[in-house]
C-alpha positions as CSV (number, residue, x, y, z in Angstrom):
1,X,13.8,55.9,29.3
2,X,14.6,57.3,26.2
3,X,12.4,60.0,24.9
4,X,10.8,60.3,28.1
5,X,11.1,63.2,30.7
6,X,14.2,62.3,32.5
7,X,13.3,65.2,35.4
8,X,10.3,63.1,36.0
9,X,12.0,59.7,35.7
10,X,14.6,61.3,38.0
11,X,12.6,62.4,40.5
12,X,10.9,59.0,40.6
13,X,14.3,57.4,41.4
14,X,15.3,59.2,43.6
15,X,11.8,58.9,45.6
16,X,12.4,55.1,45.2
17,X,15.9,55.8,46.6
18,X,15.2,57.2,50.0
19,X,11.9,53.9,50.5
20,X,14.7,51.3,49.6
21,X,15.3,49.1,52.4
22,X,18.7,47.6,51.9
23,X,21.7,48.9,50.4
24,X,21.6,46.2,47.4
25,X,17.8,47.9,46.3
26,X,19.5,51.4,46.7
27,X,22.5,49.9,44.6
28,X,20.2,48.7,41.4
29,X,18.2,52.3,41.8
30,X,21.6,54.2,41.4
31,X,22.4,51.9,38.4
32,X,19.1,53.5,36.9
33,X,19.7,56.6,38.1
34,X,23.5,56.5,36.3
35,X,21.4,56.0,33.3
36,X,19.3,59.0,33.5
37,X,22.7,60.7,33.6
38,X,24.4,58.9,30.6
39,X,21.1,59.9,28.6
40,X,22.0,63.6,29.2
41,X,25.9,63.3,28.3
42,X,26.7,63.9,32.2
43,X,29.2,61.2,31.8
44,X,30.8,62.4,35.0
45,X,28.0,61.9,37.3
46,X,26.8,58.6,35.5
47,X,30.2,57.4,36.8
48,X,29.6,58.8,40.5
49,X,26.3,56.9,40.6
50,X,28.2,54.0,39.4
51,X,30.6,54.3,41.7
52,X,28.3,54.6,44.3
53,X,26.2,52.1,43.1
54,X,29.2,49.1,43.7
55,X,30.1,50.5,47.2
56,X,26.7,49.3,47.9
57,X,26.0,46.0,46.0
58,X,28.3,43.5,46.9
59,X,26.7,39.9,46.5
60,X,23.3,41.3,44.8
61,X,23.7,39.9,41.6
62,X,21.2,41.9,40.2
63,X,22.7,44.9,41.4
64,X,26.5,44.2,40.0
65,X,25.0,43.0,36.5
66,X,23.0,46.4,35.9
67,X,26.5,48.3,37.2
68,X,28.3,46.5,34.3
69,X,25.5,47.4,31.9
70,X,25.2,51.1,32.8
71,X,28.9,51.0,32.5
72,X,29.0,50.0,28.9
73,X,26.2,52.4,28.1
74,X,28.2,55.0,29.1
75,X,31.3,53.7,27.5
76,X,29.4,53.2,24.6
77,X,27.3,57.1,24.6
78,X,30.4,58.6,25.3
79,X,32.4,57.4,22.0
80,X,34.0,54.7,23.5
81,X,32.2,51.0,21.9
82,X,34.7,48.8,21.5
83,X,35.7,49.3,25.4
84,X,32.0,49.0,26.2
85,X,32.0,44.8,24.7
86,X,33.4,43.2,27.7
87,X,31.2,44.9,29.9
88,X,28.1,43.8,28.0
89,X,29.5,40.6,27.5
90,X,30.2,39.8,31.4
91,X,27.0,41.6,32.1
92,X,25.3,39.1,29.6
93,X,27.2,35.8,31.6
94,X,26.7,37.0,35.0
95,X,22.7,37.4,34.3
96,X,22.6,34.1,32.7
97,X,24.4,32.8,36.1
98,X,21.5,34.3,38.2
99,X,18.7,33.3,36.2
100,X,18.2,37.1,35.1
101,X,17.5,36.5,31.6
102,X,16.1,39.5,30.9
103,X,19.3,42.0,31.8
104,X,20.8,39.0,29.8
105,X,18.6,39.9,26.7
106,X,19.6,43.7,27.4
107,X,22.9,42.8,27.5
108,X,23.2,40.4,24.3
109,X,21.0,43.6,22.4
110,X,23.7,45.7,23.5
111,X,26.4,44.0,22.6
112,X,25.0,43.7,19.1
113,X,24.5,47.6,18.8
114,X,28.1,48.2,20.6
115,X,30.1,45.6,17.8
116,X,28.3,45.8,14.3
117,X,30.2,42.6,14.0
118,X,28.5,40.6,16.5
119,X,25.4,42.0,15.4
120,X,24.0,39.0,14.1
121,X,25.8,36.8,17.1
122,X,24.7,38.5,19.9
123,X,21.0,39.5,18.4
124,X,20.3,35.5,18.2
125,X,22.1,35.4,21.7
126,X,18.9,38.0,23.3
127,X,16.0,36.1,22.2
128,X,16.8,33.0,23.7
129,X,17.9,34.4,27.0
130,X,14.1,35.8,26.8
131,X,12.6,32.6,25.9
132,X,14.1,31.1,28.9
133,X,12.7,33.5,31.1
134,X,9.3,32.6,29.5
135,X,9.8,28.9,30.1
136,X,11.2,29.5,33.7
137,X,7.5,31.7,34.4
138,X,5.4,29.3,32.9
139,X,6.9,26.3,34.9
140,X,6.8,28.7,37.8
141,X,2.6,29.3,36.9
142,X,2.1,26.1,36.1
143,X,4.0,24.7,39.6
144,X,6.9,22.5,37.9
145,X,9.9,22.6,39.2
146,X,12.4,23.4,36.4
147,X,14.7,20.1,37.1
148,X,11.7,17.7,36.4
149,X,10.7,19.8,33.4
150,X,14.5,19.2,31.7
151,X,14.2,15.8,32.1
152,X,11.5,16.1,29.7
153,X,13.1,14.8,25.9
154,X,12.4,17.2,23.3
155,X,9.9,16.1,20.7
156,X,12.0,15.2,17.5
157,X,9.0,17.2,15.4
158,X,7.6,20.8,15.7
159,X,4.5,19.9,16.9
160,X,3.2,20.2,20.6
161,X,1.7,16.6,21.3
162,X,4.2,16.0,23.6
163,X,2.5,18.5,26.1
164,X,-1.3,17.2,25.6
165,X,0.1,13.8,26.3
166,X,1.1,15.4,29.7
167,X,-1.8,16.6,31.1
168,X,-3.1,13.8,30.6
């Protein structure tokens, strides 16, 4: 979002707010919508959204781990980083939990940018949480189930030749 017309990125929110169907959809789109606001300084209203936001997500884990990161963006834009750690921290755990590795990669990168001295911690903590997300897809594409493909040993080398031998 940044460097991009927020009005526009606003108004597209908020269009995608009124077709949400459940109140956990409407939940994650306030999250984003919180950000808009934290972007501008409106620290005030990227707290109402927030607030709103957790009224409306209860079990959507997707929806509570995207409140705790807009949380510690804002924590963090306003002046406040050290306050904005845990928040990333349990925002990075609680995606890991749901399989959202992704928000866990946003999460670990912002915990990196929040703590200068986690930087090199957390930055090797976002790339794997994005590599499992790429293994996860291409066992979903490829129509393995994820427990049969951890069974798998890992080769001792860095070569491949375990997977030739596999489709085989």
């Amino acid at each position: 979002m940044r460097g991009s017309n927020l009005d526009g990125t606003e108004h597209g929110l908020r269009e995608q707010l009124e077709r949400e169907p459940d109140d956990a959809g409407r939940a994650e789109v306030l999250t984003q919508l919180a950000r808009v606001q934290g972007l501008r300084g409106d620290f005030d209203g990227c707290e109402e959204l927030l607030a709103q936001a957790e009224e409306l997500a209860e079990a959507s884990d997707i929806a509570n781990v995207r409140i705790k990161l807009e949380g510690g963006r804002k924590l963090r834009s306003s002046g406040e980083a050290p306050a904005s750690v845990p928040l990333f921290e349990a925002a990075f755990e609680d995606a890991l939990s749901a399989d959202l590795y992704y928000l866990a990669g946003d999460a670990a990168h912002m915990v990196a940018i929040a703590d200068p001295d986690k930087l090199i911690e957390w930055t090797e903590r976002g790339p794997i949480a994005f590599a499992k997300e790429a293994v996860e897809t291409a066992q979903q594409a490829l129509g393995r189930s994820p427990a049969v493909v951890s069974k798998r040993s890992k080769p001792s080398s860095g070569n491949c030749s375990h997977v030739a031998s596999e489709r085989t």
